[in-house]
FIKOLZA-1660 file (N, C-alpha, C; in steps of 0.1 Angstrom, whole numbers, plus 5000, padded with zeros to 4 digits):
% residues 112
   i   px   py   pz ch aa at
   1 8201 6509 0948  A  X  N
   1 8199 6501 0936  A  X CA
   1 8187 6492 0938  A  X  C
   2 8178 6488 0930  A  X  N
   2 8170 6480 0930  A  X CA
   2 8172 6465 0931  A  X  C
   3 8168 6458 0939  A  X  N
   3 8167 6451 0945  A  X CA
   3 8169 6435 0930  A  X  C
   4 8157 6438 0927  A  X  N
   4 8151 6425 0910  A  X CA
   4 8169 6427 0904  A  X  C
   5 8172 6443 0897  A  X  N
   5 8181 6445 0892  A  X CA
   5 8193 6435 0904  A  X  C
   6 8196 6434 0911  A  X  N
   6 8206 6428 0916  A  X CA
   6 8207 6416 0920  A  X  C
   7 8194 6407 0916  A  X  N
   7 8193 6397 0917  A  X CA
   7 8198 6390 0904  A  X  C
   8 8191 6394 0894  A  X  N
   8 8198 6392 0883  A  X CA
   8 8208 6398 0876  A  X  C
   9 8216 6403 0878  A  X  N
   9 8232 6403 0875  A  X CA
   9 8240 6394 0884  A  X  C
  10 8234 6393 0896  A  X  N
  10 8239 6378 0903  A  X CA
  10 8234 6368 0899  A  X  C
  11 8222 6362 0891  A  X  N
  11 8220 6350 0884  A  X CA
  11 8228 6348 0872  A  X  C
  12 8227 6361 0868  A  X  N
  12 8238 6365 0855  A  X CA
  12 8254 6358 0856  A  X  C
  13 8256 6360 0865  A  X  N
  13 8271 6364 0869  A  X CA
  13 8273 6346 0872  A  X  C
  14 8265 6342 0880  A  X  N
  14 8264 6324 0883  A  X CA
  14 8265 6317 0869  A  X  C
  15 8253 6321 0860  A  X  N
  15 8253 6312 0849  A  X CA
  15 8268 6314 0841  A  X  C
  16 8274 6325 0841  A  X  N
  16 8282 6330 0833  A  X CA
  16 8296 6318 0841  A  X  C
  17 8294 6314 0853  A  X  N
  17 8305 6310 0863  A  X CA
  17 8301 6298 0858  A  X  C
  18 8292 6285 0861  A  X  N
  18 8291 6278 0854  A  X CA
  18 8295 6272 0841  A  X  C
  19 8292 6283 0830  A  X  N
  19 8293 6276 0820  A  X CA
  19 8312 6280 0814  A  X  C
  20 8315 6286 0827  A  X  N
  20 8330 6288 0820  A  X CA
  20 8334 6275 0826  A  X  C
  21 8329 6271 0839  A  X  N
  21 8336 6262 0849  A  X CA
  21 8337 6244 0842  A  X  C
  22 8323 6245 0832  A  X  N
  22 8321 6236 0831  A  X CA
  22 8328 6232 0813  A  X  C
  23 8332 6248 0806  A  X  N
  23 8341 6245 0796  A  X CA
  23 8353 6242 0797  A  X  C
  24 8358 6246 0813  A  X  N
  24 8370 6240 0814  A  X CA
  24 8370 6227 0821  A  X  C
  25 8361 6224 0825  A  X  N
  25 8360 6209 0830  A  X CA
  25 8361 6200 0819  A  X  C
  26 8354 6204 0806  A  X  N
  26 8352 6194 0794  A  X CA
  26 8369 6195 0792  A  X  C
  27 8378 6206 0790  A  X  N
  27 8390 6207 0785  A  X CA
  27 8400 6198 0796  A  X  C
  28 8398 6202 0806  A  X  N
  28 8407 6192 0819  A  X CA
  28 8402 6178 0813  A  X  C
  29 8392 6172 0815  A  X  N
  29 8391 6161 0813  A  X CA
  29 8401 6154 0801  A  X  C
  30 8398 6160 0790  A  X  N
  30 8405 6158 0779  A  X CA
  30 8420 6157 0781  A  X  C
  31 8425 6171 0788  A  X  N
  31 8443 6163 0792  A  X CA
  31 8444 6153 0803  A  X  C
  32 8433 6150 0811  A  X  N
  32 8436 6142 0819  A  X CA
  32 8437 6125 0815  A  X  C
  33 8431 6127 0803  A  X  N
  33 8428 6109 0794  A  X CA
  33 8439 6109 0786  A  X  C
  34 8444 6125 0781  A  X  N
  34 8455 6122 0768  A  X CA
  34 8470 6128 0774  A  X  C
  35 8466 6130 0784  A  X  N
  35 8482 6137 0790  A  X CA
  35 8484 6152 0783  A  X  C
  36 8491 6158 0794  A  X  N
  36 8492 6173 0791  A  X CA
  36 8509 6176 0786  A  X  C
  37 8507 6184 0776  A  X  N
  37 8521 6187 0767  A  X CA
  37 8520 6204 0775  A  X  C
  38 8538 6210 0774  A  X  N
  38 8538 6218 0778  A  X CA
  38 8533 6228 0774  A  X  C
  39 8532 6228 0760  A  X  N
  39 8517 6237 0754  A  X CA
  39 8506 6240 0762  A  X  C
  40 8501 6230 0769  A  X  N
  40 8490 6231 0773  A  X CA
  40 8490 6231 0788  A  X  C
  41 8500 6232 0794  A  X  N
  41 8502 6235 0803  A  X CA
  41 8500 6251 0808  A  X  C
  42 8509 6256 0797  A  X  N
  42 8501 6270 0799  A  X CA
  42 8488 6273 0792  A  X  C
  43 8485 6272 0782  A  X  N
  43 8472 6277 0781  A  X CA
  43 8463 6272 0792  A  X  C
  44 8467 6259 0799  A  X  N
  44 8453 6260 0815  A  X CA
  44 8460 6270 0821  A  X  C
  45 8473 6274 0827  A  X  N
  45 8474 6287 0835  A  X CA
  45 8468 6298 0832  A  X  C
  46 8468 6302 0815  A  X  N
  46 8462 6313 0816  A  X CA
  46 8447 6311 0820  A  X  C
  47 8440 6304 0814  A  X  N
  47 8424 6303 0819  A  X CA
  47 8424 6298 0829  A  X  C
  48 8430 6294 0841  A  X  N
  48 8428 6295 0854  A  X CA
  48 8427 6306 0857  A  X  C
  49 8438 6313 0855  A  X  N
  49 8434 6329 0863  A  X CA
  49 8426 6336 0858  A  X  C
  50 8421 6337 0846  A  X  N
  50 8411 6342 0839  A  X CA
  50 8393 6337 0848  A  X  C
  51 8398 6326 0853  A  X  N
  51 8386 6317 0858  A  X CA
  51 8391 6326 0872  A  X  C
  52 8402 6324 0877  A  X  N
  52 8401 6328 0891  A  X CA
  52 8399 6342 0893  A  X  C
  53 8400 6353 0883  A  X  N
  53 8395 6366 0887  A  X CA
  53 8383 6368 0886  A  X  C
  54 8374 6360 0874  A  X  N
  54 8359 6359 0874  A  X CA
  54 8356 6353 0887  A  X  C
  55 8359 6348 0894  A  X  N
  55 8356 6342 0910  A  X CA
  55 8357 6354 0920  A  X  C
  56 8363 6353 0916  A  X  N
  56 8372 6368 0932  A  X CA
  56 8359 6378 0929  A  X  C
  57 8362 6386 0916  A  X  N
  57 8354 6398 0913  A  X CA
  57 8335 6390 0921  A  X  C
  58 8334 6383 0911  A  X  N
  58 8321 6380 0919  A  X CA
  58 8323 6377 0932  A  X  C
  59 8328 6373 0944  A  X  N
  59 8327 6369 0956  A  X CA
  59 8331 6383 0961  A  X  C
  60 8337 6390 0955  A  X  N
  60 8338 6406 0965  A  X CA
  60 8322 6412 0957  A  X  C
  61 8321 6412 0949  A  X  N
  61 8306 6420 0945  A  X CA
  61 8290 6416 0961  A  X  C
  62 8293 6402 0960  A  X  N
  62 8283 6390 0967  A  X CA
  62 8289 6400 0982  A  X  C
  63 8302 6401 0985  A  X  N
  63 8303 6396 0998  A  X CA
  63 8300 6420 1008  A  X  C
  64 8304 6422 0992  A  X  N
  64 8304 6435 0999  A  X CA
  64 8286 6443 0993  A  X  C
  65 8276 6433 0989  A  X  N
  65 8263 6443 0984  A  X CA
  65 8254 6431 0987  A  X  C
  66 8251 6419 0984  A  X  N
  66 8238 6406 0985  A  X CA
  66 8243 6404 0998  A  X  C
  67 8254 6397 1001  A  X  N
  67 8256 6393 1015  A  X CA
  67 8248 6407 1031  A  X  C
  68 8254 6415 1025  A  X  N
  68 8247 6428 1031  A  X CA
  68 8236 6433 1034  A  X  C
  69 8227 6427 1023  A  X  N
  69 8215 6430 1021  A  X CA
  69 8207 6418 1027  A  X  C
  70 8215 6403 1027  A  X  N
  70 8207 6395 1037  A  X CA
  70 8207 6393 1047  A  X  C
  71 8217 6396 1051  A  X  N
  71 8220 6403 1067  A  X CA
  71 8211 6410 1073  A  X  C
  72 8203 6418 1066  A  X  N
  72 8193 6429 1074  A  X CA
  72 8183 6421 1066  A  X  C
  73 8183 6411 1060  A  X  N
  73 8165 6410 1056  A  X CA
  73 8163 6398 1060  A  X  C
  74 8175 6390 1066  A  X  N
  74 8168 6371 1068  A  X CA
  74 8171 6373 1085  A  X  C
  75 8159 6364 1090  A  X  N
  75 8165 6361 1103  A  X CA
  75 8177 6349 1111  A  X  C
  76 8179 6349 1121  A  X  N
  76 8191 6339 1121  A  X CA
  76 8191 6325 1120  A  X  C
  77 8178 6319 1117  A  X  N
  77 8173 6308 1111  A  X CA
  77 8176 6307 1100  A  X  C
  78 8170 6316 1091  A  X  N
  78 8170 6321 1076  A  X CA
  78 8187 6319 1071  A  X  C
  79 8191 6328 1077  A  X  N
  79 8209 6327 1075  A  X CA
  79 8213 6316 1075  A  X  C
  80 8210 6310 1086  A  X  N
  80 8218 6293 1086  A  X CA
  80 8219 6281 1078  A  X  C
  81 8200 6287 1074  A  X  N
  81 8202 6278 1063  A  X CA
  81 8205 6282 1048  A  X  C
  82 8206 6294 1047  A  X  N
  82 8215 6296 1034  A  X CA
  82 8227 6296 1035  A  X  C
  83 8235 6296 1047  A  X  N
  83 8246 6290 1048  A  X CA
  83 8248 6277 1047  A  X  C
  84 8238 6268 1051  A  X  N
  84 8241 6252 1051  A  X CA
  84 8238 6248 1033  A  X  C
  85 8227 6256 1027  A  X  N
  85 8228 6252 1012  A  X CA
  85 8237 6257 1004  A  X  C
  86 8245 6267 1009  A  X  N
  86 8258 6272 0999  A  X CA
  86 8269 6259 1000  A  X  C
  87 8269 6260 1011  A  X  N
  87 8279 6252 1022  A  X CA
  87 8277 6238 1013  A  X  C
  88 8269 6233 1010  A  X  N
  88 8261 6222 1005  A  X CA
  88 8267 6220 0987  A  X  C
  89 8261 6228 0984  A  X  N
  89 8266 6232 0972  A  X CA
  89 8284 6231 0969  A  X  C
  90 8288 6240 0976  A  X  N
  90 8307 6242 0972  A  X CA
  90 8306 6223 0977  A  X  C
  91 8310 6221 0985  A  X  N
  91 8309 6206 0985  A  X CA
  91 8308 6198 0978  A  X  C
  92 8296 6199 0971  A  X  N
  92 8294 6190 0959  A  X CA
  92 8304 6192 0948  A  X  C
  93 8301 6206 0948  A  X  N
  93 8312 6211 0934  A  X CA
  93 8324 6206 0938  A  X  C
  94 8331 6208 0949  A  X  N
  94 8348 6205 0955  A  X CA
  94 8351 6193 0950  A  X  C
  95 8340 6182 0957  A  X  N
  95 8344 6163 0956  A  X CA
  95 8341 6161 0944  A  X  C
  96 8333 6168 0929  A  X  N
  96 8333 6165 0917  A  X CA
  96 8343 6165 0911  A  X  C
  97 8350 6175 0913  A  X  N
  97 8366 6181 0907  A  X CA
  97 8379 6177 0914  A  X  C
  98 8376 6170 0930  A  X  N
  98 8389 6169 0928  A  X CA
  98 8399 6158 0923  A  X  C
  99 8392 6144 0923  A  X  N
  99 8396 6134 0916  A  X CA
  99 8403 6140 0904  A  X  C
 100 8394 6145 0893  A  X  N
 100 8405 6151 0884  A  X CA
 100 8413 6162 0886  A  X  C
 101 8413 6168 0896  A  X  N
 101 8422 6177 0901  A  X CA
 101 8434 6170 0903  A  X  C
 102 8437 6160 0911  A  X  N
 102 8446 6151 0920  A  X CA
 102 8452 6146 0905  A  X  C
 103 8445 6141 0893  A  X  N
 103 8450 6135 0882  A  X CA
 103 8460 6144 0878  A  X  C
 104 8455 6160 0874  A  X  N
 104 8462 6166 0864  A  X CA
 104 8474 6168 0875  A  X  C
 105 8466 6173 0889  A  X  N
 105 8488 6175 0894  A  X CA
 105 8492 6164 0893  A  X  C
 106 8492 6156 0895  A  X  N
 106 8503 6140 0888  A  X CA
 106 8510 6143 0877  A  X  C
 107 8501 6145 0870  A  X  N
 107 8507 6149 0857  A  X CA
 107 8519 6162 0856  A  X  C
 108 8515 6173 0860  A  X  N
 108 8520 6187 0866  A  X CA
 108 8531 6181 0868  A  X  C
 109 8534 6174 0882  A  X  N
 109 8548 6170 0886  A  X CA
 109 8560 6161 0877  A  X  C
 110 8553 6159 0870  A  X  N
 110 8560 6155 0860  A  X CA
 110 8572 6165 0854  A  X  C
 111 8560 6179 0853  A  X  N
 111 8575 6187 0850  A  X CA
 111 8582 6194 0861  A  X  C
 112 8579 6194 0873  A  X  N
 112 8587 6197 0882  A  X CA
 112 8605 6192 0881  A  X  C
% end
């Protein structure tokens, strides 16, 4: 496969991860100020998993074809540091979310 082509279905696939990650972030926020009914408790379960198979599917696509391919084309400098900017990246993303993470399980336990 060509190389361009597989760059962009992975830019593809990112922006597409993004903008779901970040319509459910607008939606979390919202039960996190007004409290979550058990209505809405499942509808976030279902769009989590909906969110979590669009993850997975892309991270086995990345992990079994681009990862592969930079393996044989960067040297072990090269690697490191696209490891340290990924690395960099989930990070940021992690400590943005989890504050409101930590809120909604609060809430969650409620129905336990």
């Amino acid at each position: 496969p060509d190389p361009a082509w597989q760059a962009a279905v992975y830019r593809a696939e990112h922006a597409k991860i993004v903008a779901v990650g970040d319509k459910l972030e607008g939606i979390l926020r919202g039960y996190a100020e007004t409290g979550l009914q058990r209505r809405a408790v499942i509808e976030l379960l279902d769009k989590q998993r909906s969110y979590k198979n669009l993850l997975e599917l892309h991270e086995q696509r990345e992990e079994e074809a681009l990862l592969v391919e930079l393996d044989g084309a960067l040297d072990a400098a090269q690697l490191l540091h696209f490891n340290i900017i990924c690395g960099q990246s989930w990070h940021t993303l992690y400590h943005k979310q989890s504050s409101l993470v930590a809120r909604l399980t609060g809430q969650l336990d409620q129905y336990a």
